[in-house]
C-alpha positions in Angstrom: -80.3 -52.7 97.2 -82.3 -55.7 97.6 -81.1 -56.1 101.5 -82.5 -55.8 104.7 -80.7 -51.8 105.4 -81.0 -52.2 109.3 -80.2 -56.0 109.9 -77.3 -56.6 107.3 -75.6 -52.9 107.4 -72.7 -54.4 108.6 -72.3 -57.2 106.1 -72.8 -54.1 103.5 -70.4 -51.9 105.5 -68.2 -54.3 105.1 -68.7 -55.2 101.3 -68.2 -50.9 100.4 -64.8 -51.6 102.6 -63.9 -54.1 100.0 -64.4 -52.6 97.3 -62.9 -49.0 98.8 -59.8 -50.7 99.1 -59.7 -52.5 96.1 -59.9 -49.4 93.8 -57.1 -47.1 96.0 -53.7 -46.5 94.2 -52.5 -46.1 97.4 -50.0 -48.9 98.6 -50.5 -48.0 102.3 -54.8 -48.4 102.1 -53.9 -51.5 99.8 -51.7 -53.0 102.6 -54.9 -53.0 104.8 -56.9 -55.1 102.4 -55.3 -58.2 104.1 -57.0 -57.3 107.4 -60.2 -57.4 105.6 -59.7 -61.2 104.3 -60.4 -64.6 106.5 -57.3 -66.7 107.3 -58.7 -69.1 104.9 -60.0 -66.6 102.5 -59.9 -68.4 98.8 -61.1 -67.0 95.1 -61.9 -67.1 91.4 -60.9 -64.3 89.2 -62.8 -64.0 85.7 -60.2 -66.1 84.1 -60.2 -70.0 84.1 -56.8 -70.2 85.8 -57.9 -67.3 88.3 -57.7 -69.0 91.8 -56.8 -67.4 95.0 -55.4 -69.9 96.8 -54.9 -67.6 100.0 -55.1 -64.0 101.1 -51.6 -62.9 100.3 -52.0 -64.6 96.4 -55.3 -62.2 95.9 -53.4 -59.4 97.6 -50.1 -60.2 94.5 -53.4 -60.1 92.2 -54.5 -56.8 93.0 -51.2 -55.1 92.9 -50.9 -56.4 89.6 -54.1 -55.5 88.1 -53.2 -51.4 89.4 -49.7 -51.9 88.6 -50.5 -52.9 84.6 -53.9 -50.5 84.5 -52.5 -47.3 82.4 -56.6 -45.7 82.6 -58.5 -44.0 85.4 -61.2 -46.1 86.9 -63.7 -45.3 88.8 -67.1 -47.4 90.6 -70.3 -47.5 91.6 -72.8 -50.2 92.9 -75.8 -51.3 89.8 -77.2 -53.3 92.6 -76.5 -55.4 95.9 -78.3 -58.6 97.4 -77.3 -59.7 100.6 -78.4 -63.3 102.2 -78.1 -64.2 105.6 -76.6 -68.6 105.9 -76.7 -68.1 109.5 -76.0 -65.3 112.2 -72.0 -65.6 111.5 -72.5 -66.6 107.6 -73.6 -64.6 104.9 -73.8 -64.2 100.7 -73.2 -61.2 98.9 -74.4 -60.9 95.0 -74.1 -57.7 92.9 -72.8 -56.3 89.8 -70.6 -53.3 89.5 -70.2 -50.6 87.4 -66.7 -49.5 86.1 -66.2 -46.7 84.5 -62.6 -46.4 82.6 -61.0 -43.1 81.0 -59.4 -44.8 77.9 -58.9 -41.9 76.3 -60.7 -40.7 73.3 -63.4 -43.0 75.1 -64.9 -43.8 78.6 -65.3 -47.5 78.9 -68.2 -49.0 80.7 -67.6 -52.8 81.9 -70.1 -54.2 84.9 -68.2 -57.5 86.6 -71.0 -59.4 88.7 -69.5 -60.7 92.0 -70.3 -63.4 94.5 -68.8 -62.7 97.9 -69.3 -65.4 101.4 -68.2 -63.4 104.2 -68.0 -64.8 107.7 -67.9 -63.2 111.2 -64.8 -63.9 112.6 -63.6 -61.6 116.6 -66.8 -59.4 116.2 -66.0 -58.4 112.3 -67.4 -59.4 108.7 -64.8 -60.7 106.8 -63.8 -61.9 103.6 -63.9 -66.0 102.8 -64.4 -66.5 99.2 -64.8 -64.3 96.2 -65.6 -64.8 93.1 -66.0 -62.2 89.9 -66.9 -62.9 86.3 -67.9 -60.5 83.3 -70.0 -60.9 80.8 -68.4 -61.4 77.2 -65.2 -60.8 78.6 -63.7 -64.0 80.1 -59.8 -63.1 80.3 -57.1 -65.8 78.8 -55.3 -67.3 81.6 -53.0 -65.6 83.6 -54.2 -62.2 81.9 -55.2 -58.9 83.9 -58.6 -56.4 83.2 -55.6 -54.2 81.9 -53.8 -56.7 79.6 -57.4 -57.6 78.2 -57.6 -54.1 77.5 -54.2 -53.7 75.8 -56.1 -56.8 73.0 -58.8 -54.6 73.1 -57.5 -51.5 72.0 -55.1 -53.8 68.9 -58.3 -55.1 67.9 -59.9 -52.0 67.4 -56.8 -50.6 65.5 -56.5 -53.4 63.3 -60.7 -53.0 63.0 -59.6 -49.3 61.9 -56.8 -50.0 59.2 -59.2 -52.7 57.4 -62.2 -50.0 57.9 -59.8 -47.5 56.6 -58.1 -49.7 53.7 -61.5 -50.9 52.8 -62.3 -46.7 52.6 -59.5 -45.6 50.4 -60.2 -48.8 48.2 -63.8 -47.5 48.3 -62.8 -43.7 47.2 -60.1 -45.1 44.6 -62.8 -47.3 42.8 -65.1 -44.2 43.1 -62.5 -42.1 41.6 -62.1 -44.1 39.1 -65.5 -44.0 37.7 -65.7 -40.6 37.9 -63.0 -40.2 35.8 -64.5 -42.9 33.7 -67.8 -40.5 33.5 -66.0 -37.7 33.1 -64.6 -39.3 30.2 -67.6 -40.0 28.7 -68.8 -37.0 28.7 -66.0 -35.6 27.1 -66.4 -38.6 24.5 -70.0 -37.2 23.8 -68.9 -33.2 23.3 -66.3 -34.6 21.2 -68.9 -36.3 19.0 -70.8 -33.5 18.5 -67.0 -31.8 17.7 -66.4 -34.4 15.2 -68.9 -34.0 13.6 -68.9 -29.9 13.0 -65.2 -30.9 11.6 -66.7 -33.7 9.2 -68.2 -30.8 7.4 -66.1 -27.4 8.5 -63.2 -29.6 6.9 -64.9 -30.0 4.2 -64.8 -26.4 2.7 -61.5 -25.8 2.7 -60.2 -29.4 1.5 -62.7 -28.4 -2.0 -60.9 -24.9 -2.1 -57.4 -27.1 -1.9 -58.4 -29.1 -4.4 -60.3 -27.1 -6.6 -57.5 -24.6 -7.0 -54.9 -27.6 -7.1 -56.7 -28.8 -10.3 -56.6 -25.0 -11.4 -52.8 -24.6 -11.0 -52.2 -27.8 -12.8 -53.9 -26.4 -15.7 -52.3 -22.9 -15.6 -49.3 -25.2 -15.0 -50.2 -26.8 -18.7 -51.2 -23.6 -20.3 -47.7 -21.6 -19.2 -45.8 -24.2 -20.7 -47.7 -23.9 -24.2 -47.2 -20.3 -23.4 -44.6 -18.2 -25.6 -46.0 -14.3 -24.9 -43.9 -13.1 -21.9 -46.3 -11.3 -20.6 -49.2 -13.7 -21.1 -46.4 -16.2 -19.0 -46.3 -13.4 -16.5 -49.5 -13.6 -15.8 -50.3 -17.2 -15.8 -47.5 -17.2 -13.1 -48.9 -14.8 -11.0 -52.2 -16.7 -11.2 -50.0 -19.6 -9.8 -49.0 -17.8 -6.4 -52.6 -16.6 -6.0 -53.9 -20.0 -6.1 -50.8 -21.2 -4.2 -51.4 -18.4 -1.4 -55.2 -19.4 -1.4 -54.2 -23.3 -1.2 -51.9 -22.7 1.6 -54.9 -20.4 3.2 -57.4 -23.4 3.1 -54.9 -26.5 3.9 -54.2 -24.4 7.4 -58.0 -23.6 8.2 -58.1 -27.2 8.1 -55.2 -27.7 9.9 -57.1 -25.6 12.5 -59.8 -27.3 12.9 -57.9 -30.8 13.0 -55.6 -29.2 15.9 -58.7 -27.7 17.8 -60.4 -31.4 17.5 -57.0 -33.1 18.9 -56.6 -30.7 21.5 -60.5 -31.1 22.5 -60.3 -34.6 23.1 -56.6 -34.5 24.7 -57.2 -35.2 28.3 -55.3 -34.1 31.2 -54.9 -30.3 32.3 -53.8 -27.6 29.6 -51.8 -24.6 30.0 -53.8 -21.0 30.0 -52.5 -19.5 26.7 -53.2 -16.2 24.9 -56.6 -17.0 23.0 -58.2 -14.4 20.3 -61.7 -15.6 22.6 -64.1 -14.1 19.4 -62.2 -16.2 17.3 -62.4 -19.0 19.4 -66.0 -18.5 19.9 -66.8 -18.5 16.2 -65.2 -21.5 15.6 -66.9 -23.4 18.6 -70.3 -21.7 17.5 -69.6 -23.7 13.6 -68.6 -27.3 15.1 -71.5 -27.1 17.7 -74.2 -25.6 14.8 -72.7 -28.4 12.1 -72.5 -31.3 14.6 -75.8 -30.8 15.4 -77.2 -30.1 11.8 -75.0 -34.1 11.2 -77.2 -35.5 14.1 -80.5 -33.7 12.9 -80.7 -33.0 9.1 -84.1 -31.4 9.9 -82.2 -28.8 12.9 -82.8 -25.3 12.1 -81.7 -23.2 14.9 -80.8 -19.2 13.6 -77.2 -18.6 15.7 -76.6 -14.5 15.7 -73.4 -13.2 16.7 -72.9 -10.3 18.5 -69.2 -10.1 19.0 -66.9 -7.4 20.9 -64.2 -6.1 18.7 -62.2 -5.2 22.4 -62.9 -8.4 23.7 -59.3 -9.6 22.6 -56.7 -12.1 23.9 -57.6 -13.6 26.8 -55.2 -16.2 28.9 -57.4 -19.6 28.7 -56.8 -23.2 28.0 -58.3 -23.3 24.5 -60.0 -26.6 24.3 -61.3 -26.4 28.0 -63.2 -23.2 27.1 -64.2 -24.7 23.9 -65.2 -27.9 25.3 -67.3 -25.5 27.8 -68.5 -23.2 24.9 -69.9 -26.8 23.0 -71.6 -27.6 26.1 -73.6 -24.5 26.6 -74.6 -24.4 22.7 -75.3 -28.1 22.8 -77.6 -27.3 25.4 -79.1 -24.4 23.8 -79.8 -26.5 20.9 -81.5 -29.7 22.7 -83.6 -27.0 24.6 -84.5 -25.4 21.1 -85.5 -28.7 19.5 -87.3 -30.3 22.5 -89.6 -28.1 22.8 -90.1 -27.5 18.4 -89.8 -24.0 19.4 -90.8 -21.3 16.4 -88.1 -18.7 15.3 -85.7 -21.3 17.2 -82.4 -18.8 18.2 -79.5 -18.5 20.0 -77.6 -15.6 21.0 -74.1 -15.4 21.6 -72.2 -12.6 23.1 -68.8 -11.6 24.0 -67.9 -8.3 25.7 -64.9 -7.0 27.6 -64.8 -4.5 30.9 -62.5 -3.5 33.0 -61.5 -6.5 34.6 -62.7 -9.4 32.6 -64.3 -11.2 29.8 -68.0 -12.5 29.1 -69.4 -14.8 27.0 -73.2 -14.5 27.0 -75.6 -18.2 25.3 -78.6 -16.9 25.3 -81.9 -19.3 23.3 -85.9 -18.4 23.2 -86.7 -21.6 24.4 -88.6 -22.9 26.8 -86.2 -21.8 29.6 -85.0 -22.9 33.3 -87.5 -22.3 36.3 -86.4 -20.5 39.1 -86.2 -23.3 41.6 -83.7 -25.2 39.1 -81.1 -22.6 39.0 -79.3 -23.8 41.1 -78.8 -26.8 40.8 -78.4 -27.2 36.8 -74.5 -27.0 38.1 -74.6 -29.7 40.3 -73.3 -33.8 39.1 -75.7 -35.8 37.6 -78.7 -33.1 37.5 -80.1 -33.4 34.1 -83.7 -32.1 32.8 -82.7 -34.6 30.1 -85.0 -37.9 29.3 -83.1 -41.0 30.4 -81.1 -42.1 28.6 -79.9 -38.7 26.7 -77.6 -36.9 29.1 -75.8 -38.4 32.1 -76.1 -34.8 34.0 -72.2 -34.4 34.3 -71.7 -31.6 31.0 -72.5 -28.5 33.1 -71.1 -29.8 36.1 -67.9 -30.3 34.4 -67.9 -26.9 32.8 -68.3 -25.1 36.0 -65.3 -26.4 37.2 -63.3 -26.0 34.4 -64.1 -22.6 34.6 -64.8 -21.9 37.9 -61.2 -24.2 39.1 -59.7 -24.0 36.6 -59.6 -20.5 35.1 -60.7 -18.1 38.0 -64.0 -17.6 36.6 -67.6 -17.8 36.8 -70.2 -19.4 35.1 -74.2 -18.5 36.1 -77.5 -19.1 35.0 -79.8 -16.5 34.6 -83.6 -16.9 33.3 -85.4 -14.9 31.0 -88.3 -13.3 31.4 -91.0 -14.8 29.6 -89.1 -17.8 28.4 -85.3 -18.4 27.2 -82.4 -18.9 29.4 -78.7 -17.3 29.3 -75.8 -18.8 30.0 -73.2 -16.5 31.4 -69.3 -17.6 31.2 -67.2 -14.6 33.0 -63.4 -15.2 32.6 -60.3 -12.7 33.8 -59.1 -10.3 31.1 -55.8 -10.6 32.1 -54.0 -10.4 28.5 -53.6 -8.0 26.0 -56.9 -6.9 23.0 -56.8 -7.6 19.6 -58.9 -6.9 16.7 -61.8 -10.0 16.8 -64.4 -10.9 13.8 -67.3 -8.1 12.8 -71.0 -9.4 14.2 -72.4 -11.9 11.8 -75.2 -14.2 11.6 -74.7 -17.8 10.8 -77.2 -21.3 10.2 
């Protein structure tokens, strides 16, 4: 309060009358703000068009301000000056402090005012008002609640562009993570391609190696005149027949497993012999590799689980996951030109599921990395090799999409192990003897 307490308390007493009245809901306390106006009491508003031409047109005023406000409002003085013109004649300049319960949110606004009052039959009384606010100038005719009303549109239109402008945001980020995850894909299926480059390659000789034999057995049953020499050259024919057919649907099988690896889009679980599955995965990841590297010499030992059986999986999800963890075994192995370079895989069955165990002797994952190897875009990989997304992909493949789990665990004195955990939840059957292979 910037006024003198004692001398002007009744120029105050009568500005905290004002102002007491002017914030009641009650019509009857509102019906005495007339008695605290000057006959010839005129105003400004904090619109351009806001004149109070007498006391009854800033009484309508009022009433309509409380009438339209749909918010609780509450004030308090920021601060009060008070100048004396004369004994009867006196100035009044403050600012207020409103406080307004728009719900989610408590709106502050602070109107300054400019009050003359005069003192008319032994009281202080009203003669002029005026009240602006900063940055908020109403349009003409408008009310603090109508202003309030454009507020609150503006902030909802401010919202739905914020929020298109989000969901554009998150589509385009979606997009490039499916464009990533893509990519990745593209890169296990190179190393895929080119394991079937030279897996195909084996049987396709057998084909046509015992296609060129048939033809000639073909030539000699027909110069053929012994029965039983005919006999035999025929049952020659179905053996080579039987062993062409053999060949022509390993390579089938490999084609299929290299279409349904780069297939993209969710696959159903299916009953999967997981040894055999393994073993093929192990021969794409060792060949692909061996394509990239001529020089790659990295011993693979098997160390399969005849009970491991069937086991309801999506085939080329767990193979793409299976290439992954060998790939990385491999770049681990050759990075670091370790000797005796080898990699371990495992299968074995309990009572309730299914693990498959990558284990290498190379140079290993430290503690501290554990866990995060899983997370996007982690890679120990030199820029430009590995985009971090492989691992990250696998985990939820099998994590999401197969009920399983997929950990890290580091070996003692170098090596890591990859362990993929799946639920044995369908039937055993017989799976390949343990073998070693590169």
């Amino acid at each position: 309060m910037l006024y003198d307490a004692e001398r002007d308390a009744e120029v105050v007493a009568a500005v905290t009358a004002l102002f007491q009245t002017l914030g009641t809901e009650e019509p009857a306390v509102l019906d005495g703000l007339l008695a605290l106006l000057a006959p010839h009491f005129a105003g400004l508003g904090t619109g351009p068009d806001d004149f109070y031409a007498d006391p009854e047109a800033f009484v309508a005023t009022i009433r309509i301000e409380q009438a339209q406000m749909p918010y609780a409002t509450s004030w308090d003085s920021v601060w009060t000056d008070v100048r004396r013109l004369r004994d009867d004649l006196a100035i009044v300049a403050g600012k207020l402090r409103l406080l307004i319960q728009a719900e989610p949110e408590e709106l502050t606004i602070e109107p300054r005012y400019t009050f003359v009052l005069e003192r008319l039959d032994g009281r202080w009384l009203l003669a002029h008002c005026h009240f602006s606010v900063e940055d908020a100038l109403l349009d003409p005719g408008a009310t603090l609640a109508t202003a309030l009303e454009r507020r609150n549109r503006d902030l909802e239109l401010l919202v739905e562009r914020r929020t298109a402008e989000l969901n554009q945001s998150l589509a385009d980020l979606t997009a490039a993570q499916a464009r990533l995850v893509q990519q990745e894909k593209m890169a296990s299926l190179g190393m895929l391609t080119a394991g079937v480059a030279h897996e195909i390659k084996n049987p396709l000789n057998f084909v046509t190696n015992f296609a060129s034999l048939s033809r000639e057995l073909l030539d000699d049953l027909d110069a053929e005149d012994d029965p039983e020499e005919a006999e035999a050259l025929r049952a020659d024919l179905r053996v080579h027949a039987e062993r062409i057919e053999a060949h022509a649907r390993r390579a089938d099988g490999i084609v299929r497993a290299m279409l349904d690896h780069a297939r993209t889009g969710e696959s159903a679980l299916q009953p999967t012999d997981l040894n055999a599955l393994v073993d093929q995965h192990i021969d794409l990841a060792w060949h692909g590799a061996r394509a990239r590297d001529p020089g790659f010499a990295v011993e693979v030992v098997r160390d399969f689980d005849a009970e491991a059986g069937r086991v309801d999986l999506a085939p080329q999800e767990i193979g793409r996951v299976l290439l992954n963890l060998l790939g990385n075994a491999f770049d681990a192995l050759t990075a670091a030109a370790t000797p005796g370079a080898r990699v371990i895989v495992t299968t074995r069955r309990n009572s309730n599921r299914v693990e498959v165990r990558v284990s290498d002797n190379g140079p290993g994952v430290l503690d501290d990395l554990c866990a995060k190897v899983f997370e996007p875009f982690f890679t120990t990989k030199p820029t430009g090799q590995g985009i971090g997304l492989g691992l990250s992909l696998s985990y939820d493949i099998v994590t999401q999409g197969h009920g399983g789990t997929l950990d890290v665990e580091p070996t003692p004195g170098g090596g890591a192990t990859f362990v993929l955990a799946l639920p044995a939840n369908a039937s055993k059957s017989t799976a390949p003897d343990s073998n070693e292979a590169g």
